[in-house]
C-alpha positions in Angstrom: 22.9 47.6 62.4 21.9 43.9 61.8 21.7 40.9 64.0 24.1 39.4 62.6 26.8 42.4 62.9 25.5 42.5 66.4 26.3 39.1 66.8 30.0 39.7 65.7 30.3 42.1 68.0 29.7 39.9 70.6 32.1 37.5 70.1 34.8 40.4 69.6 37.5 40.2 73.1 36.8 43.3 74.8 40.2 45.0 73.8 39.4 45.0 70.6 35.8 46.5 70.1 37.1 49.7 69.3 38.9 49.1 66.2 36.0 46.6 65.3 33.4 49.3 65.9 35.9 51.6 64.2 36.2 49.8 61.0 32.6 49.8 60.9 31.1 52.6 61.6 29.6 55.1 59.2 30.4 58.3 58.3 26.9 59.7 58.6 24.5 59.2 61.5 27.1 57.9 64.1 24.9 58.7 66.9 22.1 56.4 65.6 24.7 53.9 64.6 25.8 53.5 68.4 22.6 53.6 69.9 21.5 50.6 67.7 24.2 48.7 69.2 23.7 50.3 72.7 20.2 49.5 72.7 20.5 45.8 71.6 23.0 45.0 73.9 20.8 46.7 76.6 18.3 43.9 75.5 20.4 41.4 76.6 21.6 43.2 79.6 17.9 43.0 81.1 18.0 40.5 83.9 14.1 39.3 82.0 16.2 38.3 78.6 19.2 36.7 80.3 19.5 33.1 82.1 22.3 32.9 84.2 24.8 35.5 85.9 27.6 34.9 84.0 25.6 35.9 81.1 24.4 38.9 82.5 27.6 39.9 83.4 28.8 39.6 80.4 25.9 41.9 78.4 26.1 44.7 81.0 30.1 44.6 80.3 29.2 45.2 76.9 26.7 48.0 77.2 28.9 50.0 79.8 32.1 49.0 77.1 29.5 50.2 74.2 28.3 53.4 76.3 32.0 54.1 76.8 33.4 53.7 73.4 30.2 56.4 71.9 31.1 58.8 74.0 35.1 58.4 72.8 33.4 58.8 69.7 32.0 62.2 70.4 28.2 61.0 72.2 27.6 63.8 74.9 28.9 63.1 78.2 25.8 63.5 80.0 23.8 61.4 77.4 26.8 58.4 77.8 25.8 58.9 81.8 22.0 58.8 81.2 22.2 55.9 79.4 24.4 54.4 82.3 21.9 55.5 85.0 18.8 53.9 82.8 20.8 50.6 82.8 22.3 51.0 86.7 18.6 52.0 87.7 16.8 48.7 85.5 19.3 46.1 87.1 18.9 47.8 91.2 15.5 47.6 90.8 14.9 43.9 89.3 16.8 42.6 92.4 19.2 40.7 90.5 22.7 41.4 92.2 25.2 41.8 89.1 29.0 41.9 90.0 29.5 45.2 87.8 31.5 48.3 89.6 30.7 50.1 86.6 26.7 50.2 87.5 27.0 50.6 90.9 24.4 53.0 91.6 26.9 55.4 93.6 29.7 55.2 91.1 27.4 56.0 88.0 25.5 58.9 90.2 29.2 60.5 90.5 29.7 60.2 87.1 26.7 61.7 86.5 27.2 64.5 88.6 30.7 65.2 87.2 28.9 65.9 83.9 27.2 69.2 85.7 29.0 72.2 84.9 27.3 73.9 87.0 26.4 73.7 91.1 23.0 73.7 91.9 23.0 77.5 93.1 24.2 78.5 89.8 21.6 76.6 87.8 18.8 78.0 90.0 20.1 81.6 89.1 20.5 80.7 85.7 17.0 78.9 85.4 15.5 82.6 87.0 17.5 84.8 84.3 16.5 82.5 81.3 12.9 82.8 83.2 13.1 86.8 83.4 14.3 87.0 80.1 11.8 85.0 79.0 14.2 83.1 77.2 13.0 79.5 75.9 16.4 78.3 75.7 16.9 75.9 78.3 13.2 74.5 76.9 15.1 72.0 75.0 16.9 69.8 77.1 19.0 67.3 75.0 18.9 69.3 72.1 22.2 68.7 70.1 21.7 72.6 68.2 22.9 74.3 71.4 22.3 77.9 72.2 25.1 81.0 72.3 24.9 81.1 75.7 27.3 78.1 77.8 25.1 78.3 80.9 21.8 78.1 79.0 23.1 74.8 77.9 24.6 73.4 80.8 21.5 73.9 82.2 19.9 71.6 79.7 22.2 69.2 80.2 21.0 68.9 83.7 17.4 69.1 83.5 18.2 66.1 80.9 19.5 63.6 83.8 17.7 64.9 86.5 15.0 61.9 85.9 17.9 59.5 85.5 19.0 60.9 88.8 15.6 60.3 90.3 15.3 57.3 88.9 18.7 56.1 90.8 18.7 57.8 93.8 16.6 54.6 95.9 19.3 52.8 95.1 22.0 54.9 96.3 23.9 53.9 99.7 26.4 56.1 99.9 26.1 59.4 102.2 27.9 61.6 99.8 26.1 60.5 96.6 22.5 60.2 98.6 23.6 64.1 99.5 24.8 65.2 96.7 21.4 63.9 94.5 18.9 64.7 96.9 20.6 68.6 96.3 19.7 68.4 93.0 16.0 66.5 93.3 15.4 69.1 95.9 16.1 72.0 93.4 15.1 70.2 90.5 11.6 72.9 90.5 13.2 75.5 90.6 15.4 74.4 87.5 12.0 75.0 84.9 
């Protein structure tokens, strides 16, 4: 990805980045392909890089629209939600107030949780059978191989946005999503 196809992107209305991004994209390393993008836009998306509101606005619109469109395009759903909470996390904590539902801290913790396919009782037990079977397989959180074994890798999904979680949760204000997190954190040991 080049500055200048970066800087077409931009000017592409929002209704049409998809078929832009489509007509682009390459056959081969898609994932790397969209994280250029999602990173540069990121870039501009950091209250430090950008001038006035509107502006900011308008580059955390694209990253959540660029996060969004990857994971159409087959990014992981709890990497798209990492990469939410890393941005939703960045802009609480500078103090600059961005009009953006989409990274309100709540919101993007319950999508983040919604990626979990599993409740934190079952990933404890699984976490203690991997640990008696002295399976390494949850050792590789974010690993895109993937084991044989569906809990094993939910599991890893989880351990991979547990420090996103963290990460948000002083931001949260919501009783259900302060709850619901501090479940997790709270368990989050217990989960190596």
């Amino acid at each position: 990805m080049t500055e200048e196809l970066y800087r077409e992107l931009r000017a592409v209305e929002p209704a049409r980045r998809w078929l832009w991004l489509s007509d682009r994209a390459p056959g081969e390393l898609r994932g790397h392909w969209w994280l250029a993008f999602i990173e540069r836009a990121e870039f501009d998306a950091s209250p430090a890089h950008t001038a006035s509101p509107e502006g900011l606005r308008d580059s955390v619109d694209l990253v959540v629209d660029l996060i969004d469109l990857a994971e159409r395009d087959g990014m992981p759903r709890h990497y798209a939600a990492g990469r939410l909470a890393m941005l939703a996390s960045s802009l609480a904590r500078s103090g600059q107030p961005v009009e953006a539902p989409q990274v309100d801290p709540d919101r993007v913790a319950r999508r983040m949780l919604a990626t979990f396919r599993l409740d934190p009782g079952q990933a404890v037990a699984v976490a203690a059978r991997l640990r008696a079977a002295g399976d390494n397989a949850g050792d590789s959180a974010g690993d895109d191989a993937g084991t044989d074994d569906p809990e094993a890798d939910a599991l890893d999904e989880i351990r991979w946005l547990l420090p996103d979680l963290e990460l948000l949760a002083p931001y949260l204000t919501g009783a259900g999503p302060i709850d619901d997190v501090r479940q997790w954190l709270d368990e989050s040991t217990r989960l190596s």
